[in-house]
N, CA, C and O atoms as CSV, one atom per row, in Angstrom:
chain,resi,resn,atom,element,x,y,z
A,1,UNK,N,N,8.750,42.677,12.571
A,1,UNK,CA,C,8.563,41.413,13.244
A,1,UNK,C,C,9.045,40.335,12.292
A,1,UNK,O,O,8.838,40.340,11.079
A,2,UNK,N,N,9.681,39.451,12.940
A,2,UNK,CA,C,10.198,38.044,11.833
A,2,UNK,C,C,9.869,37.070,12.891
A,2,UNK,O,O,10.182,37.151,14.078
A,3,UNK,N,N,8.996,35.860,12.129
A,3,UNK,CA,C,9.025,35.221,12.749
A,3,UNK,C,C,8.621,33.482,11.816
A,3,UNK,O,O,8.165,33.312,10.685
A,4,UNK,N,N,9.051,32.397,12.941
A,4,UNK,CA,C,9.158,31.396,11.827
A,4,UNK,C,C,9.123,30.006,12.582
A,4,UNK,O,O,9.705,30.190,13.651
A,5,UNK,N,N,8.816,29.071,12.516
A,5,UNK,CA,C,8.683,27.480,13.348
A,5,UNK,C,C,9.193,26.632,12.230
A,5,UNK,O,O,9.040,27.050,11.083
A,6,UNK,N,N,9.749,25.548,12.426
A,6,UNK,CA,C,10.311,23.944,11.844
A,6,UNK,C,C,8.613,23.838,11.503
A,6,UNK,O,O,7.727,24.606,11.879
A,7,UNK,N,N,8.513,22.731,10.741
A,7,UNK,CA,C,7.308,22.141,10.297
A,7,UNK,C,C,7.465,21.347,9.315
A,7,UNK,O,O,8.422,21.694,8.622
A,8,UNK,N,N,6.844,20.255,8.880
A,8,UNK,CA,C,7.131,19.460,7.822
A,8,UNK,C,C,6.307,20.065,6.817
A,8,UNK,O,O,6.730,19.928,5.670
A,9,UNK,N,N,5.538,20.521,6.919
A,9,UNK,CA,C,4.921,20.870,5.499
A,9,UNK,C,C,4.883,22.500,5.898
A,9,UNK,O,O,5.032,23.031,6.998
A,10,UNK,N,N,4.592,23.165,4.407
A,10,UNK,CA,C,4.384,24.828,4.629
A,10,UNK,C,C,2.520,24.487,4.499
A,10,UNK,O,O,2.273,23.941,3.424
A,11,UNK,N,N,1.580,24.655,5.154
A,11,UNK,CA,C,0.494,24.186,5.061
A,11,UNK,C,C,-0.190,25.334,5.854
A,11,UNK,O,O,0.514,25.911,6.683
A,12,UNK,N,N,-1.332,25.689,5.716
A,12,UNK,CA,C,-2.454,27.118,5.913
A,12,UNK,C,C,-2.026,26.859,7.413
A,12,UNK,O,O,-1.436,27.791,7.958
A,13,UNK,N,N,-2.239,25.758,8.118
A,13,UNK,CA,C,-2.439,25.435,9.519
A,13,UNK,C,C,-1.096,26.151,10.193
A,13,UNK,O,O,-1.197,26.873,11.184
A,14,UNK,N,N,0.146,25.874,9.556
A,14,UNK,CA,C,1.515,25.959,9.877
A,14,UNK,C,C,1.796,27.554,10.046
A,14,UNK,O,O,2.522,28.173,10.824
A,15,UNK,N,N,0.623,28.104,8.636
A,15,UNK,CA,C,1.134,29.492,8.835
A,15,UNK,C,C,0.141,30.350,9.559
A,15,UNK,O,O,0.071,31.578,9.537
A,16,UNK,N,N,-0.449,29.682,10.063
A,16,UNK,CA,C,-1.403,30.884,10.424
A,16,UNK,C,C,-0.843,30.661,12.145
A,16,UNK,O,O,-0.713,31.726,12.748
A,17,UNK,N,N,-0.589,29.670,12.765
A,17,UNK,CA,C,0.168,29.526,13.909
A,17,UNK,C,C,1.070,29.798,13.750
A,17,UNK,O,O,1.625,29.590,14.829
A,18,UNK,N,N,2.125,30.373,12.755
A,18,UNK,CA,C,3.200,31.349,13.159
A,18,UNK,C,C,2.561,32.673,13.105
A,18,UNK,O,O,2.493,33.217,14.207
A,19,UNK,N,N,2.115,33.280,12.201
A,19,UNK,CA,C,1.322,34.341,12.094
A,19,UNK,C,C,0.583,35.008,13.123
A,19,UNK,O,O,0.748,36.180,13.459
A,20,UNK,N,N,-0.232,34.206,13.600
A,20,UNK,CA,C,-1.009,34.632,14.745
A,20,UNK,C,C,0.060,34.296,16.126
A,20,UNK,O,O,-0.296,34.916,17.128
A,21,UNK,N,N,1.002,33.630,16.277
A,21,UNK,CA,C,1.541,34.044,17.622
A,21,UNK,C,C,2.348,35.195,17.397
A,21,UNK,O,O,2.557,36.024,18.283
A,22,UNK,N,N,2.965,35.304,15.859
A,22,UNK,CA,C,3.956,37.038,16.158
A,22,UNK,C,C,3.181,37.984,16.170
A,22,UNK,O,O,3.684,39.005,16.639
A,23,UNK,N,N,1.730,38.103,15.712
A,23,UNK,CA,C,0.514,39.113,16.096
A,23,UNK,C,C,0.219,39.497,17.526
A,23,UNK,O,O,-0.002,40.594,18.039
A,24,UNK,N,N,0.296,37.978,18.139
A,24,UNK,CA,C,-0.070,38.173,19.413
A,24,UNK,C,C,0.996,38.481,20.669
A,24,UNK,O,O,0.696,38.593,21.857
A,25,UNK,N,N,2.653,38.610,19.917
A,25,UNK,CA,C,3.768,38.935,21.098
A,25,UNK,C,C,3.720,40.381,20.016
A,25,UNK,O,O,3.404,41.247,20.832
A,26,UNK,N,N,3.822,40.910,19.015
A,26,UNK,CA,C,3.935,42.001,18.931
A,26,UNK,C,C,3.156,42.939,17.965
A,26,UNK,O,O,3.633,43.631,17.065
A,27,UNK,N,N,2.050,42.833,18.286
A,27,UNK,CA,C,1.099,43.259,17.362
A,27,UNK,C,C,1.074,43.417,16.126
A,27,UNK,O,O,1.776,43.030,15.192
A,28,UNK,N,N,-0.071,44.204,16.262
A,28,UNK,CA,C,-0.252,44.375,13.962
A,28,UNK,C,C,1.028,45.505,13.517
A,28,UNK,O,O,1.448,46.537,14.041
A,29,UNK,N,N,1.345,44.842,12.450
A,29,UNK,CA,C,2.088,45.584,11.794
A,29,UNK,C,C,1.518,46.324,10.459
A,29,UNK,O,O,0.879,45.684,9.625
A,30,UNK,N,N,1.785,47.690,10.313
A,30,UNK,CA,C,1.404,48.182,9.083
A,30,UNK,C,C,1.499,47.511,7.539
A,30,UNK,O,O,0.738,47.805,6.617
A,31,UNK,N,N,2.236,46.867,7.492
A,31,UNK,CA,C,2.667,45.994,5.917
A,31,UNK,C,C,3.254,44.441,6.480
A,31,UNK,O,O,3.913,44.688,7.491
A,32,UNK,N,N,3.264,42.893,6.199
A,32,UNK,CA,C,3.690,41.963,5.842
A,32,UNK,C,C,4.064,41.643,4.694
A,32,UNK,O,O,3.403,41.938,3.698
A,33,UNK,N,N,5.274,40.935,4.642
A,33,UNK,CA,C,6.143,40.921,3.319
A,33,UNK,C,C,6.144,39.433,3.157
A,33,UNK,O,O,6.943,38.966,3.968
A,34,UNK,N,N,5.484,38.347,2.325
A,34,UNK,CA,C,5.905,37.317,1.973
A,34,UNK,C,C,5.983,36.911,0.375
A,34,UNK,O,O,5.552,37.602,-0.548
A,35,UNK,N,N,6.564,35.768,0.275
A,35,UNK,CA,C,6.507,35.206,-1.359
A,35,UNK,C,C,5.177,34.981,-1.998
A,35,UNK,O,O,4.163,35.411,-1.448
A,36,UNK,N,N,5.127,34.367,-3.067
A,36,UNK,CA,C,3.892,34.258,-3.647
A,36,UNK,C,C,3.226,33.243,-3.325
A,36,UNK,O,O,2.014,33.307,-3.531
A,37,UNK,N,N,3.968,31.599,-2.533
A,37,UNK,CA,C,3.294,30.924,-1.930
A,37,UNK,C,C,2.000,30.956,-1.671
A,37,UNK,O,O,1.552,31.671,-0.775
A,38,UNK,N,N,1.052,29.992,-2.615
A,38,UNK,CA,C,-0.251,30.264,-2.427
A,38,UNK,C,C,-0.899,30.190,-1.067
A,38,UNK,O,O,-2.005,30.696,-0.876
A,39,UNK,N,N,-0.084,29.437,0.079
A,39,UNK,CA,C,-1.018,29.758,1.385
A,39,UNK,C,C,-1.013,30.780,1.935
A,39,UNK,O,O,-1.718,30.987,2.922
A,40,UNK,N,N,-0.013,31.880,1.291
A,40,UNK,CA,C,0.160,33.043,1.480
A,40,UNK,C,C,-0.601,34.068,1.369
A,40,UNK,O,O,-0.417,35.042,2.098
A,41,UNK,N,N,-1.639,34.038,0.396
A,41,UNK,CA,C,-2.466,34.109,-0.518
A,41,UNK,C,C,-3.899,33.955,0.278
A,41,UNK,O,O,-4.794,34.800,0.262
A,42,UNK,N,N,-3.927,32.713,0.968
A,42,UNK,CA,C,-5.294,31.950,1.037
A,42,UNK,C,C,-6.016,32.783,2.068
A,42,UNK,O,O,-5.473,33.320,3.034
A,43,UNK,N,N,-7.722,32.853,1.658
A,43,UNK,CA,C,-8.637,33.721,1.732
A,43,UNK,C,C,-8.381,33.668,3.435
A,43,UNK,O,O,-7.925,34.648,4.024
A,44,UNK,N,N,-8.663,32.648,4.000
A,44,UNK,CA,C,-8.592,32.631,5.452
A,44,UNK,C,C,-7.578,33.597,6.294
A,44,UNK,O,O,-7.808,34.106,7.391
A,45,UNK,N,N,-6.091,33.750,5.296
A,45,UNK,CA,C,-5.463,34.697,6.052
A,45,UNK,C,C,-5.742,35.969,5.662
A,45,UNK,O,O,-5.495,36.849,6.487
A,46,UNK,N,N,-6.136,36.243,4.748
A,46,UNK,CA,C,-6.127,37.528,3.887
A,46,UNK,C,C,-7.104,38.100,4.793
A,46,UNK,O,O,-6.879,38.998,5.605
A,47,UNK,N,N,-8.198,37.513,4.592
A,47,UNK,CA,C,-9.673,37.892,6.066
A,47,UNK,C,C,-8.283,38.193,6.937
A,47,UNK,O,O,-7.368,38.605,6.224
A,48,UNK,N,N,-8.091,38.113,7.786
A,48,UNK,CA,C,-7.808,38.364,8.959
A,48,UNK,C,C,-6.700,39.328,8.686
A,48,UNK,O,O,-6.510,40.004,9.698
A,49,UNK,N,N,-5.704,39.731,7.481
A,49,UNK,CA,C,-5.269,40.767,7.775
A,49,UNK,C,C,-6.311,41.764,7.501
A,49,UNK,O,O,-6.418,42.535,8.454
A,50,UNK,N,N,-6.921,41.959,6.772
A,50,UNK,CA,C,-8.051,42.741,6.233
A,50,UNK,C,C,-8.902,43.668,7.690
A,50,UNK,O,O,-9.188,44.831,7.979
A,51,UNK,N,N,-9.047,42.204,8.323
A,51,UNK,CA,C,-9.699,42.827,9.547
A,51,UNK,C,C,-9.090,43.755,10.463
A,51,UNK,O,O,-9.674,44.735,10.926
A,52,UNK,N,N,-7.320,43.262,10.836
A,52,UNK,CA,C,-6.532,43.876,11.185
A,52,UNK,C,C,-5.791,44.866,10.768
A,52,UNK,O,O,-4.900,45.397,11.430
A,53,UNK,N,N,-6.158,45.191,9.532
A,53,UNK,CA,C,-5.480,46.332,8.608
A,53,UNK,C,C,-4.310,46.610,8.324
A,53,UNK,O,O,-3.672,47.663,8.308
A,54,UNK,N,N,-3.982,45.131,8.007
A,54,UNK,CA,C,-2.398,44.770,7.634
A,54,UNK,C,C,-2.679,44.911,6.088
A,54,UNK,O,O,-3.706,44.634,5.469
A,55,UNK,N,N,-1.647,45.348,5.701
A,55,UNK,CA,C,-1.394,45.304,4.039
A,55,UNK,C,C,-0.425,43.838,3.689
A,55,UNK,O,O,0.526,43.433,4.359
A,56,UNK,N,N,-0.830,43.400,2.804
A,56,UNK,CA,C,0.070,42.347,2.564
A,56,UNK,C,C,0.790,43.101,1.010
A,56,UNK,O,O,0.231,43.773,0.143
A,57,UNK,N,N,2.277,42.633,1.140
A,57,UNK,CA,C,3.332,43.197,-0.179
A,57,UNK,C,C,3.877,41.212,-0.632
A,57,UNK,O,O,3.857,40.118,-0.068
A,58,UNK,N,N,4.135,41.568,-1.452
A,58,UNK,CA,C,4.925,40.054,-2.204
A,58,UNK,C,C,5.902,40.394,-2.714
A,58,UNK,O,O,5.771,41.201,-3.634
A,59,UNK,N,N,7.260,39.946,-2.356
A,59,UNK,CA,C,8.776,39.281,-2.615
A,59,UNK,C,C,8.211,39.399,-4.429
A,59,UNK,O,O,7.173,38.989,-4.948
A,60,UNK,N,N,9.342,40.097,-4.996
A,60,UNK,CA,C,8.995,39.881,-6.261
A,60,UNK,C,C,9.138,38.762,-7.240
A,60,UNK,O,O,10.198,38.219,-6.932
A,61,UNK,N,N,8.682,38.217,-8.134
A,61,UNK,CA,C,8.844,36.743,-8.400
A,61,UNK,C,C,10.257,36.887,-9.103
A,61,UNK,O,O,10.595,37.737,-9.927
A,62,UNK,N,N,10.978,35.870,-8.583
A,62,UNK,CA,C,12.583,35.695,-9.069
A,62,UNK,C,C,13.615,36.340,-7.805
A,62,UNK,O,O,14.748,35.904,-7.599
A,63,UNK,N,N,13.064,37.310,-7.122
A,63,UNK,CA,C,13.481,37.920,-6.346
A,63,UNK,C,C,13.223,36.869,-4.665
A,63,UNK,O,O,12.424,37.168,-3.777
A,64,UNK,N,N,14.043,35.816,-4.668
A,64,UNK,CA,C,13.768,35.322,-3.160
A,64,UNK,C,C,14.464,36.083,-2.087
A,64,UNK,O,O,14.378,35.782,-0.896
A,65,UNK,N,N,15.154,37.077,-2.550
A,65,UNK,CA,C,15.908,37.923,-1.253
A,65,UNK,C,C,15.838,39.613,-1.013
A,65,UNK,O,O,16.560,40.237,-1.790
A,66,UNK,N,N,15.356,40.121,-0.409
A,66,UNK,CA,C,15.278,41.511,-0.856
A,66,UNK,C,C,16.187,42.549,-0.059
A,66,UNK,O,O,16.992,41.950,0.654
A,67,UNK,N,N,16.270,43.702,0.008
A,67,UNK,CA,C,17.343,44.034,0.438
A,67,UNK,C,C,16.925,44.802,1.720
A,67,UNK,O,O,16.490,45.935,1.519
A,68,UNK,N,N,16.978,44.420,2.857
A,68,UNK,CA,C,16.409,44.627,4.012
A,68,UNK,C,C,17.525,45.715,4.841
A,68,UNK,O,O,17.098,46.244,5.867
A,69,UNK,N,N,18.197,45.868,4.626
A,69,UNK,CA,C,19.434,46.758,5.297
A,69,UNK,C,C,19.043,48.163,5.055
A,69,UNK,O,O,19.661,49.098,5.563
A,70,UNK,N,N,17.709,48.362,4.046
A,70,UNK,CA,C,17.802,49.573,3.478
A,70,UNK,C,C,16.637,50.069,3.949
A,70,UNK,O,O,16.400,51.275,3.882
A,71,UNK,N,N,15.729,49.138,4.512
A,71,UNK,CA,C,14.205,48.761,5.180
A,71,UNK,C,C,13.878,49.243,6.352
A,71,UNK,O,O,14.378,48.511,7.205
A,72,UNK,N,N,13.230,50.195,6.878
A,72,UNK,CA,C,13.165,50.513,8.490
A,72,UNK,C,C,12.243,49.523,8.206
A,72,UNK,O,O,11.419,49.379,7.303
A,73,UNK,N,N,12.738,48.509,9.716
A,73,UNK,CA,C,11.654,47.687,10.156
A,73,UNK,C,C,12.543,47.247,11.628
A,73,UNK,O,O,13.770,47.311,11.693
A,74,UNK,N,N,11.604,46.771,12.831
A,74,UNK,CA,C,11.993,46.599,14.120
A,74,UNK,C,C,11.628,45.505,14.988
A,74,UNK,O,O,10.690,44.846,14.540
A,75,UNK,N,N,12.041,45.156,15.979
A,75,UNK,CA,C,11.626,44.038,16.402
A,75,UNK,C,C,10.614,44.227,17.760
A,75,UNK,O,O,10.889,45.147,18.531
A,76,UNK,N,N,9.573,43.450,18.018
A,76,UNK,CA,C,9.001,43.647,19.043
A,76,UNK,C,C,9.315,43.107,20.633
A,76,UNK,O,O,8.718,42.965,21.700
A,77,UNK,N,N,10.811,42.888,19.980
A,77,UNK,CA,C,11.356,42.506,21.865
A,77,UNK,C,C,11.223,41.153,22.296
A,77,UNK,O,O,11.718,40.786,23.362
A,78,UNK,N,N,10.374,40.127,21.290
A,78,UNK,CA,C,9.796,38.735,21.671
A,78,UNK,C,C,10.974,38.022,21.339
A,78,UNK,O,O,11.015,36.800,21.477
């Protein structure tokens, strides 16, 4: 699943309304992949993958691009 909105700020509010609508067009996914961005981080989302039994992975630091061609991952059709 990839998913992403315009927004002026990257702010908890911003991400958890992208987050929770690609949850809700294509469910939980086994692993989420983001940077180290601390709202990334923040307890409020972490709860909720926790609950959902998402693993969260982190972009390695220095590493803003990773190599996804090599990645099974799929889209949910949304």
């Amino acid at each position: 699943m990839l998913a992403s909105a315009l927004s002026p700020t990257q702010d908890l509010v911003a991400v958890l309304i992208v987050v929770f609508d690609a949850l809700r067009k294509c469910g939980s996914p086994e692993v989420i992949v983001s940077d180290g961005g601390t709202v990334f981080s923040a307890k409020r989302l972490l709860t909720a993958y926790a609950a959902l039994g998402v693993r969260r992975e982190q972009i390695p630091q220095g590493q803003p691009w990773t190599n996804y061609i090599e990645s099974p991952f799929g889209s949910c059709g949304a």
